[in-house]
One Martini backbone bead per residue (centre of mass of N, CA, C, O) as a GRO file, in nm:
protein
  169
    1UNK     BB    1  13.762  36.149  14.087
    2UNK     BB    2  13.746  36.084  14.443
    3UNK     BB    3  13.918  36.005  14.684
    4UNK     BB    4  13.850  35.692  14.876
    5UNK     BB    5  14.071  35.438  14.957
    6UNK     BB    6  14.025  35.189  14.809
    7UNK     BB    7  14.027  34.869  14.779
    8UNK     BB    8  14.010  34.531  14.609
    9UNK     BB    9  13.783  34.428  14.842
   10UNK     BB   10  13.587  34.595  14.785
   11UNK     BB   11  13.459  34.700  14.493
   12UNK     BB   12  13.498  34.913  14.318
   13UNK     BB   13  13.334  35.196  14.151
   14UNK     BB   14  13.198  35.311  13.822
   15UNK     BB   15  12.976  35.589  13.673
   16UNK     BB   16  12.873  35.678  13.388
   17UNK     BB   17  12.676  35.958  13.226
   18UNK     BB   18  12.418  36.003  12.924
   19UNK     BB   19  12.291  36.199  12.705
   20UNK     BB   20  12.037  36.086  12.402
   21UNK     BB   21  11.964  36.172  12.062
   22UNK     BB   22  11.775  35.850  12.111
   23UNK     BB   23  11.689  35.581  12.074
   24UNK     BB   24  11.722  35.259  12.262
   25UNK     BB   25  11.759  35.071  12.001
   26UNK     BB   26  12.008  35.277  11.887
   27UNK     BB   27  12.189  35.212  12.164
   28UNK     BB   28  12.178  34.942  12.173
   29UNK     BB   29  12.333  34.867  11.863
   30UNK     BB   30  12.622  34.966  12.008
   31UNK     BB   31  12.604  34.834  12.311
   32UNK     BB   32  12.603  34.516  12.178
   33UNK     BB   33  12.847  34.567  12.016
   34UNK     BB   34  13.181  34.405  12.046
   35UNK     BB   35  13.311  34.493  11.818
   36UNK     BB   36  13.285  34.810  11.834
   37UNK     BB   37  13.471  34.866  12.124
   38UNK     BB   38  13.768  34.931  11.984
   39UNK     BB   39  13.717  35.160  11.819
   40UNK     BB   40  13.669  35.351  12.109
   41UNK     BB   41  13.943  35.217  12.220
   42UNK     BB   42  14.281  35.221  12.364
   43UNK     BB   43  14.275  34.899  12.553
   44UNK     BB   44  14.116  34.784  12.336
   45UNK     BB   45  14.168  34.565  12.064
   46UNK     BB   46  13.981  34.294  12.057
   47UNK     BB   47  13.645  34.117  11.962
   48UNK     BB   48  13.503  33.782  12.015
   49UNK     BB   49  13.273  33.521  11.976
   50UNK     BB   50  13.173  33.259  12.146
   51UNK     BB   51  13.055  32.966  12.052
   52UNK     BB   52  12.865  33.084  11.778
   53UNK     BB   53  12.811  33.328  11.846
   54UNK     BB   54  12.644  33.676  11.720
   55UNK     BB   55  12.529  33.775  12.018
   56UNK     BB   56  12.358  33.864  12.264
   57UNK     BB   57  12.323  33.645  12.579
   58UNK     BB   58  12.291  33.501  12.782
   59UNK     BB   59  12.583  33.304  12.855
   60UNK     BB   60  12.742  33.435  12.666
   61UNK     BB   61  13.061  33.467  12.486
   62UNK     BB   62  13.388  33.645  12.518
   63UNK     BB   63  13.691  33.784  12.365
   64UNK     BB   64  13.947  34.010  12.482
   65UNK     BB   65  14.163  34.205  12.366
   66UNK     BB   66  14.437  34.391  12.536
   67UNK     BB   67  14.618  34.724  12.599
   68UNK     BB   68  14.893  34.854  12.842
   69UNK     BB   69  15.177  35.032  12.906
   70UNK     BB   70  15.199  34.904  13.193
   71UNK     BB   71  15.042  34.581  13.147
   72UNK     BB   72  15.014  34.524  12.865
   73UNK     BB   73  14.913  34.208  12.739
   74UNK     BB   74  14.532  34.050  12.728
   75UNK     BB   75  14.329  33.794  12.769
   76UNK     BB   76  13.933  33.761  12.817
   77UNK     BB   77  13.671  33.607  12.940
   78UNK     BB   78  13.312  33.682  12.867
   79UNK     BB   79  12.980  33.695  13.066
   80UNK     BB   80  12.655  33.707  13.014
   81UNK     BB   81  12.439  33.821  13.256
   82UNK     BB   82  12.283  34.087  13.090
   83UNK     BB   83  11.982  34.079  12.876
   84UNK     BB   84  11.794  34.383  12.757
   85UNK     BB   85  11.659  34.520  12.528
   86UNK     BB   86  11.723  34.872  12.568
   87UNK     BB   87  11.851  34.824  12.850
   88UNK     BB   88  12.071  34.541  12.959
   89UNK     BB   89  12.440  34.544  12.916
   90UNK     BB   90  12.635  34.251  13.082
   91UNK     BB   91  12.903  34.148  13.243
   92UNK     BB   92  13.181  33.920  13.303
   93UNK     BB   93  13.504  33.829  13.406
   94UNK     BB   94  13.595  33.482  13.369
   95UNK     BB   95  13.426  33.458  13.663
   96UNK     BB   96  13.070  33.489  13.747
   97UNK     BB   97  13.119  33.431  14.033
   98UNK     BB   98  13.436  33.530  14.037
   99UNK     BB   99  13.518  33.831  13.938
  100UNK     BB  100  13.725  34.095  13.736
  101UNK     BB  101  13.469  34.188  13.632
  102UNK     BB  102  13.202  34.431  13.601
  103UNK     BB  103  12.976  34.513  13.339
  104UNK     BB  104  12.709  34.808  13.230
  105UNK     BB  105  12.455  34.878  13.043
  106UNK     BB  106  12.207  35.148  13.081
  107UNK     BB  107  11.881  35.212  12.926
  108UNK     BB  108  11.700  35.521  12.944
  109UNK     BB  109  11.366  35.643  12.865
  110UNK     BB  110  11.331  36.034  12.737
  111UNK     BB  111  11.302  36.315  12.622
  112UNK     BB  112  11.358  36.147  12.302
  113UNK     BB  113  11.556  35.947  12.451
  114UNK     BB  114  11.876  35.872  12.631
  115UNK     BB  115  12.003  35.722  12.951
  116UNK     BB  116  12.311  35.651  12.965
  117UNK     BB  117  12.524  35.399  13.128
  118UNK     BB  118  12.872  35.308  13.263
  119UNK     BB  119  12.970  35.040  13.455
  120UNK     BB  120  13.214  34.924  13.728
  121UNK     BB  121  13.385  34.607  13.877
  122UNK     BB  122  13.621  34.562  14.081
  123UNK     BB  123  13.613  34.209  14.100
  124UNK     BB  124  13.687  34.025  14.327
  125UNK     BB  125  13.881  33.885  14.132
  126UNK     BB  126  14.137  33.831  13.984
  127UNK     BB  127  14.429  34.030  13.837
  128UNK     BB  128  14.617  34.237  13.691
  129UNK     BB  129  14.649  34.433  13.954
  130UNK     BB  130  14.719  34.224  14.184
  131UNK     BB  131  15.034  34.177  14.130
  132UNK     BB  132  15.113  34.468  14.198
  133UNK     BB  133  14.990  34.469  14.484
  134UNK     BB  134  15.156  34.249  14.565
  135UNK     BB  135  15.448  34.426  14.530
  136UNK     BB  136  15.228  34.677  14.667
  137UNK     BB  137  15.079  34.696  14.923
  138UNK     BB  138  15.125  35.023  15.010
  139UNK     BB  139  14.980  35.107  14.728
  140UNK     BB  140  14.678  34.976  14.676
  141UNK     BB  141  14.500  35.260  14.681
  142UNK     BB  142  14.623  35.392  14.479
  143UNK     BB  143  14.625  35.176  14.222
  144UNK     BB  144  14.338  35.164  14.231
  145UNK     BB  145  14.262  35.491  14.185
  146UNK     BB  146  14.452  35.522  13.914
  147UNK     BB  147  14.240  35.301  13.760
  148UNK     BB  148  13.974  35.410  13.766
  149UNK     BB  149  14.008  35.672  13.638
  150UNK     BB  150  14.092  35.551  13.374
  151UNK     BB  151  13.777  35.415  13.341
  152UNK     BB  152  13.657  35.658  13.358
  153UNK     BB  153  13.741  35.817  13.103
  154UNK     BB  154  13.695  35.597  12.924
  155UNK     BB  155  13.399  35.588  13.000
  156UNK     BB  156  13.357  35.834  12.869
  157UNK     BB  157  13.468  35.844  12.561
  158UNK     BB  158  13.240  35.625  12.490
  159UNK     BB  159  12.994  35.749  12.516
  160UNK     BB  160  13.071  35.978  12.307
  161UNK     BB  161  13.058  35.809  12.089
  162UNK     BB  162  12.827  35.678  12.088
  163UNK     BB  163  12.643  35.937  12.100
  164UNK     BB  164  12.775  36.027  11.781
  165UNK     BB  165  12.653  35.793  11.654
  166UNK     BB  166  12.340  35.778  11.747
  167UNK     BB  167  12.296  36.075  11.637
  168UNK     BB  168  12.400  36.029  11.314
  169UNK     BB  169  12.143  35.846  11.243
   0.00000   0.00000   0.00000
């Protein structure tokens, strides 16, 4: 990721994509599985469906909690916004009107298999590096942009897993 300077009212965006060579409905069963993404992540830590869903539908919620040796441990409700099964599965966390973060996962087939993409964006809503920010207003924009990075790393080692496990299939 190269230096943008974005601020957090900015919305900054982050996408990795990987190509699989798996057809997209066995890589929607790997990302609409919101259980299997702590297996994935180094920062979630689990993930359950609330009000008695039991897979993704637009609408559904769910709680996930993370852990960061800089920012602590917090849980948030995600909501799915976006679930088209085979092409795409996104969420909003918090508050869907203004999420402190929208995630999606998009997959198009192709070449006998399937090109995934791991979109991210950070805001509008306040969260947790919100705090960090307003304690160094001066530093907001290293911030904002030394957590992207590490989103984008993360957000690399998970399609290489999610690839791992839809290959192996």
């Amino acid at each position: 990721m190269r230096w943008t300077g974005a601020r957090y009212t900015d919305k900054p965006t982050v996408e990795v994509r990987t190509w699989i060579d798996a057809p997209p409905d066995r890589v929607w069963a790997l990302v609409s599985d919101v259980a299997l993404m702590p297996s994935l992540s180094d920062e979630l830590q689990s993930v359950e469906w609330l009000d008695g869903a039991t897979g993704p539908s637009v609408g559904a919620r769910f709680l996930g909690r993370s852990r960061h040796e800089a920012l602590g441990e917090w849980s948030t409700t995600s909501y799915v916004v976006e679930c088209e099964p085979g092409h795409v599965f996104a969420w909003a966390v918090e508050d869907p009107a203004n999420p402190t973060a929208v995630w999606r996962f998009r997959m198009n087939a192709g070449d006998g298999g399937t090109d995934l993409s791991e979109w991210m964006q950070m805001g509008p809503g306040r969260s947790g590096l919100s705090s960090a920010i307003d304690r160094m207003p001066e530093k907001e924009q290293k911030i904002v942009f030394v957590r992207m990075r590490e989103f984008e790393r993360n957000m690399t080692a998970t399609l290489q897993q999610i690839k791992r496990l839809a290959e192996a299939r």
